[in-house]
N, C-alpha and C positions, 0 to 999 in steps of 0.2 A: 383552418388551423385551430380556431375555437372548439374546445372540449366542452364550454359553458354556454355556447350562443347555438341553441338548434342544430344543422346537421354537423356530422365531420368533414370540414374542408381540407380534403388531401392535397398535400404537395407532390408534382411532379415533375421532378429534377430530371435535368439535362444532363448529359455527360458531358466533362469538360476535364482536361489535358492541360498540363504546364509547370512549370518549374517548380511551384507551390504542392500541387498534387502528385510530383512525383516525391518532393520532400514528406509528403504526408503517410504515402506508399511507404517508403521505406522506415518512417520512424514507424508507421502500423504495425509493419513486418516484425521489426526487432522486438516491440511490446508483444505480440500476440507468442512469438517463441520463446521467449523470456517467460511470459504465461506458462504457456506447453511443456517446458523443458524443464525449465528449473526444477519441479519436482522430484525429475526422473533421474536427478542426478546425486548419488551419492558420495558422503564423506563418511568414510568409517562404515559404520553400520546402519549408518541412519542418513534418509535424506539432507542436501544441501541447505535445505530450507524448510521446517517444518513447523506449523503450530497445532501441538497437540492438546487442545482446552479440555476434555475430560482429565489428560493425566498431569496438567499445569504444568506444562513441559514447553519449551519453546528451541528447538533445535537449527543452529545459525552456526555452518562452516564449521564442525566438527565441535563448537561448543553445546553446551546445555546448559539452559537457565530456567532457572525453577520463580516460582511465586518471589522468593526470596531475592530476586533481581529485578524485582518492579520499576528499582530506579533508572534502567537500561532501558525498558522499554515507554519510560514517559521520557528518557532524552531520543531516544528515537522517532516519537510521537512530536514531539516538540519540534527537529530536527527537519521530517514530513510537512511539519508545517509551516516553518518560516520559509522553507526552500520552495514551497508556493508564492509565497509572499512576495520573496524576493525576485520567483520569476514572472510576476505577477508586475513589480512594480518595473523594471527593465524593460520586457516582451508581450503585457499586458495578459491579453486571453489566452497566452500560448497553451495551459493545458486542454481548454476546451476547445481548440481549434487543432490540435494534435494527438494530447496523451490520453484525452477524458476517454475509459471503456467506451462509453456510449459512443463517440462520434469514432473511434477504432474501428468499433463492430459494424456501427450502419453504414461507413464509410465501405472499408475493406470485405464487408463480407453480405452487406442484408441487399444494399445499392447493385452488387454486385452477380447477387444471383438475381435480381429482378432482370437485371439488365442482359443475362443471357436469357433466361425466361420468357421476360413481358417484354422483351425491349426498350426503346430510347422511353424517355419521358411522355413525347407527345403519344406515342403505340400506346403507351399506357394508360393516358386519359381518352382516348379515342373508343379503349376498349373495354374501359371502366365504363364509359357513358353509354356505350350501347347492350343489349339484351344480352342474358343468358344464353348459349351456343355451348358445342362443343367443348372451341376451340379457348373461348372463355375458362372453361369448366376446367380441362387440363391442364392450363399453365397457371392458373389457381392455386389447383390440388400439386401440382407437380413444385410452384413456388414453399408451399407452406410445406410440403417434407421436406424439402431443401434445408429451409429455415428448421424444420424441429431436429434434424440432423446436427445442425453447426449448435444449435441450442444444448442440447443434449451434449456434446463435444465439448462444447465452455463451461456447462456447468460440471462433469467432471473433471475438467483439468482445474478450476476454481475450489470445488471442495478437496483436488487433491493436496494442496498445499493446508490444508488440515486434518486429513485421514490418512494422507501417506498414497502416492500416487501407484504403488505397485500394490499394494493390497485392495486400493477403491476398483481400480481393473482389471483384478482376478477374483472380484467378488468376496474378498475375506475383512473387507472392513465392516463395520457395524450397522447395523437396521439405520441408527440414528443419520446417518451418513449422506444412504441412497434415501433417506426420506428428506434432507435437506438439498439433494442434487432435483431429485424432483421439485421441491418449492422454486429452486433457483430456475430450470426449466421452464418450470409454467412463467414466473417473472419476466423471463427472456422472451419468451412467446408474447406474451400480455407487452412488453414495450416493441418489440418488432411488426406486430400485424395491427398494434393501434395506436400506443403512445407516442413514439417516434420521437419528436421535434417538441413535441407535449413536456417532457420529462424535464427538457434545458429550459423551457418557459415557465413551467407550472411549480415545477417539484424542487429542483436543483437551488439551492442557497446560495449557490456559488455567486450565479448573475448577481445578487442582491444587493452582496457586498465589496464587487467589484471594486467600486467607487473608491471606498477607503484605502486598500492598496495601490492603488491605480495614483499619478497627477499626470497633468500636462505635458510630461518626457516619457511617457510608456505609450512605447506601442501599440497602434490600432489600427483596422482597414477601414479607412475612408474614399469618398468621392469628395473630386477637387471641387470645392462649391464657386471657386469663382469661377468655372467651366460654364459657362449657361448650357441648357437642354435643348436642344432644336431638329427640325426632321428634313430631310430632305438635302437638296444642294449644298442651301445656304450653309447648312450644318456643317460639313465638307469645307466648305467654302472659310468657313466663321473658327475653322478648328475646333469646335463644340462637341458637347456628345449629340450622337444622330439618333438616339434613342429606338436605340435597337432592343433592349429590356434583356439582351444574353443576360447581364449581369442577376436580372431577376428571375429569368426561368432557371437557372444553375443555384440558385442559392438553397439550400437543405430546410434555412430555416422562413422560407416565403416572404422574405421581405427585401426592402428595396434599398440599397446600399446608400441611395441618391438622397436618402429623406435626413441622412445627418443620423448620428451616433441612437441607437437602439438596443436596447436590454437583450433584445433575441438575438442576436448580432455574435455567434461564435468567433470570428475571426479565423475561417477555413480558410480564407483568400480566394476558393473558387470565385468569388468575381476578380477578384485580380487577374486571375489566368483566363478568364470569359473575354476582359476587355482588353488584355492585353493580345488575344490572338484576334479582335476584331480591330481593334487601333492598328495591328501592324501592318494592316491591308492596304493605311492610309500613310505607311511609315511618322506614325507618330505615337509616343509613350501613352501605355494608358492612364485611363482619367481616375482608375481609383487604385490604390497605393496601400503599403504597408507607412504608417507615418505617423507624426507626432502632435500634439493641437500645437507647442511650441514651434514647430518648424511651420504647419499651417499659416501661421502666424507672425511668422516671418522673425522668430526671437530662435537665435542659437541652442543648439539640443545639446542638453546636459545629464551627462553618465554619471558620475560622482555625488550624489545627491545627500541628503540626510538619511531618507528614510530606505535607499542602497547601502548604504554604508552600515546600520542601524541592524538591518536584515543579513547579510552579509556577515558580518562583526560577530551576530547571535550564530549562523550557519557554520560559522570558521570554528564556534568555541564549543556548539554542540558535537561537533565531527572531533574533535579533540578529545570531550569526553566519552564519547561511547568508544573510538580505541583505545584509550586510556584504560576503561572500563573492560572491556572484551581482554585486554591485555595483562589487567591484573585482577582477570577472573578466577575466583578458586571452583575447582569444580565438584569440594567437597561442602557440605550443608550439615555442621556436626554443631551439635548441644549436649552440654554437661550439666544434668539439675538434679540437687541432690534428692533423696527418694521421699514422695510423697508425707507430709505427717513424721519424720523421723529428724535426728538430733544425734548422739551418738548411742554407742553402746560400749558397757564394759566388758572383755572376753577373758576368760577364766586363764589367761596365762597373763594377764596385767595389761594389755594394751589395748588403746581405744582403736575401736569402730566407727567408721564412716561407709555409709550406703549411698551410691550414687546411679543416675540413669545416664548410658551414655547413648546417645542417637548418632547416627552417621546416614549421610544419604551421600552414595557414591556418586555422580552423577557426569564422572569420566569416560570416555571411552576408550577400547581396547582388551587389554587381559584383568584378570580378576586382582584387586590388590590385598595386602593384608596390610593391617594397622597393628600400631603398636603406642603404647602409652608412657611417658617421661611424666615424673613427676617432681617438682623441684618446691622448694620450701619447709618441706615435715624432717628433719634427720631422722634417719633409721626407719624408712615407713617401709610397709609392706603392701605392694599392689594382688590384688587377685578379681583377675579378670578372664573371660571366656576368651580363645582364640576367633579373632576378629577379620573373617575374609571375606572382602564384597565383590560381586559383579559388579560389572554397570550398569548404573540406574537401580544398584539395589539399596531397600533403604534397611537399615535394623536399629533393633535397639536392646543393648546388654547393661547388665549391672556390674555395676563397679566397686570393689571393696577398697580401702584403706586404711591399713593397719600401722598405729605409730604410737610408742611411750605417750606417756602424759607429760605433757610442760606448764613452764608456768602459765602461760594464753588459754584461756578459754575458747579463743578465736584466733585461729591463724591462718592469713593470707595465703594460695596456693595457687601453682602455675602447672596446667596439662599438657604438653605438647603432643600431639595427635601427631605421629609420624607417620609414612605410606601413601601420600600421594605427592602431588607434584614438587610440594612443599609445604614446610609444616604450618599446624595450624595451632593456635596457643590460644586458649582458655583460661580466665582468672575465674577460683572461685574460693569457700575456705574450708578450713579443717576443725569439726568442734571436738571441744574437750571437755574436761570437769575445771582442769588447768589448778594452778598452787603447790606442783610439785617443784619448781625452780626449785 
């Protein structure tokens, strides 16, 4: 299992069956199609879910958000992360014993073509240990296009949700694309044929920091340690475990449930379902559990806690804002500034001049809009502006005249209302003048 201590010590997992791995099976399923799918599924013009980072677009259920909705995406970010937290401190390892990619994939897909390939665990170390053959050679070679297949599979349905999943697989998305589908590729390759079990021990921060979300009342797979270990009758006899080691050849991550709480320790429960189909032989529950050090312990297990409530509390108030947010999103990104270096001008029929820059990025979807301009504050002003019609996602930028007598202000306060999308959008800015003719 050591990457650092001389050879690679391969793990050779048993197959094993049970209520835990069928729960694992199916939540696999729904993540892996949820992966696949979501892309391919459009709203409006544009995929259900897209992020497109060259054109700082982020496309989510028929909205679009631009750079300028940064703050949506750190509550979302934030949002990702206590809902760890939270599941963290409840159900303990549950993402890396269910949701983590890694244990998905080697679960649901890499365990699974070894296992029509090379067979159970033991065919597999039997046929590791002896010489190069044939029969070796073929299900090798037969194994690893297997895997560069499914590899290849992941990483475009992974870059599609940022190139756009009908363009990456008709070939019209960008060089930069399939050069990032390939990195992603070889990665996949590189943790499938070596790092494995390496990646959750070595690389992953996650184990690290367990601790600190995690107390006493989150869940974890244990072995009952006041159980003693014994072999034979008496074991039977003793209600003990018989030290049959199912729980150890089943485990992914090669270690031994019995030795008490360990870093490597995903919480897939495959031993749970190893020991529970070997205990049942004896009609008695198995010895290692889903369970709590508090209940271990013989002290009442408690759900309501500080640091639930704490996490929870943040969870409730993040999801409030980003529909709050999504809900009073505008999908217009418009600025009014007035023209570089200028001030007014006087026009040979007596009235001042204002120059201004108007920006609009349409970033609706649907038919093309036109905008129109309200100006409130100047009596008697004159607008002259170009006819203003956007697609979507188009962005432009026109100049803005305003024409108004001279008043007493030098400086007068001014309100733009930008009509034509879903509702209006209003701009403060001012109107200069020479002013002193009050």
């Amino acid at each position: 299992m050591s990457m650092f201590h001389g050879t690679r010590q391969w793990i050779y997992t048993r197959n094993v069956m049970g209520r835990f791995q069928h729960l694992h099976r199916a939540t696999g399923f729904g993540l892996i199609m949820f992966l696949f799918v979501v892309p391919w599924i459009n709203v409006g013009n544009h995929p259900a879910v897209l992020a497109d980072v060259p054109a700082r677009r982020f496309y989510l259920l028929g909205h679009v958000f631009t750079a300028s909705d940064g703050f949506l995406m750190v509550l979302m970010a934030l949002m990702a992360a206590f809902s760890l937290f939270l599941a963290s401190a409840l159900l303990g390892r549950v993402w890396c014993g269910y949701m983590c990619p890694q244990t998905v994939f080697l679960e649901e897909w890499v365990r699974r073509v070894e296992a029509i390939v090379e067979g159970d665990g033991a065919s597999r170390l039997r046929r590791d240990a002896g010489p190069w053959n044939f029969d070796k050679i073929w299900r090798k070679s037969a194994k690893v296009a297997l895997l560069a297949i499914h590899a290849f599979v992941l990483a475009m349905s992974v870059v599609s949700w940022f190139a756009g999943a009908r363009w990456l697989w008709t070939g019209e998305a960008s060089t930069a694309s399939y050069m990032i589908v390939g990195v992603i590729f070889a990665g996949m390759m590189a943790d499938w044929l070596w790092f494995r079990e390496q990646l959750c021990i070595y690389l992953c921060p996650y184990a690290r920091f367990q601790s600190v979300l995690t107390d006493d009342y989150s869940l974890t797979v244990s072995y009952d340690s006041a159980v003693p270990i014994m072999q034979g009758k008496a074991a039977i006899e003793a209600k003990a475990c018989i030290d049959c080691k199912k729980c150890v050849t089943v485990c992914p991550q090669g270690i031994d449930i019995r030795d008490g709480f360990q870093l490597e320790c995903i919480n897939c429960a495959r031993c749970v379902d190893a020991c529970t189909d070997v205990m049942r032989k004896f009609d008695r529950p198995s010895l290692v559990n889903y369970t709590t050090i508090a209940l271990q312990e013989g002290r009442p297990q408690k759900t309501l806690r500080p640091r639930v409530m704490l996490y929870g509390t943040l969870v409730t108030g993040l999801a409030v804002g980003i529909v709050a947010t999504m809900a009073l999103h505008n999908p217009l990104d418009i600025s009014i500034q007035r023209l570089p270096g200028s001030t007014y001008a006087l026009d040979g029929d007596g009235l001042v001049r204002n120059t201004y820059l108007v920006r609009i990025v349409n970033n609706a979807q649907g038919d093309d809009r036109k905008f129109t301009l309200d100006i409130e504050g100047i009596p008697g002003a004159e607008v002259e502006m170009n006819e203003l019609v956007l697609k979507p996602e188009e962005a432009r930028q026109v100049p803005l005249v305003i024409r108004a007598p001279n008043g007493a202000r030098s400086i007068v306060p001014v309100k733009i209302t930008v009509k034509g999308g879903q509702r209006d959008y209003e701009v403060n800015t001012t109107f200069m003048a020479p002013g002193g003719n009050g």
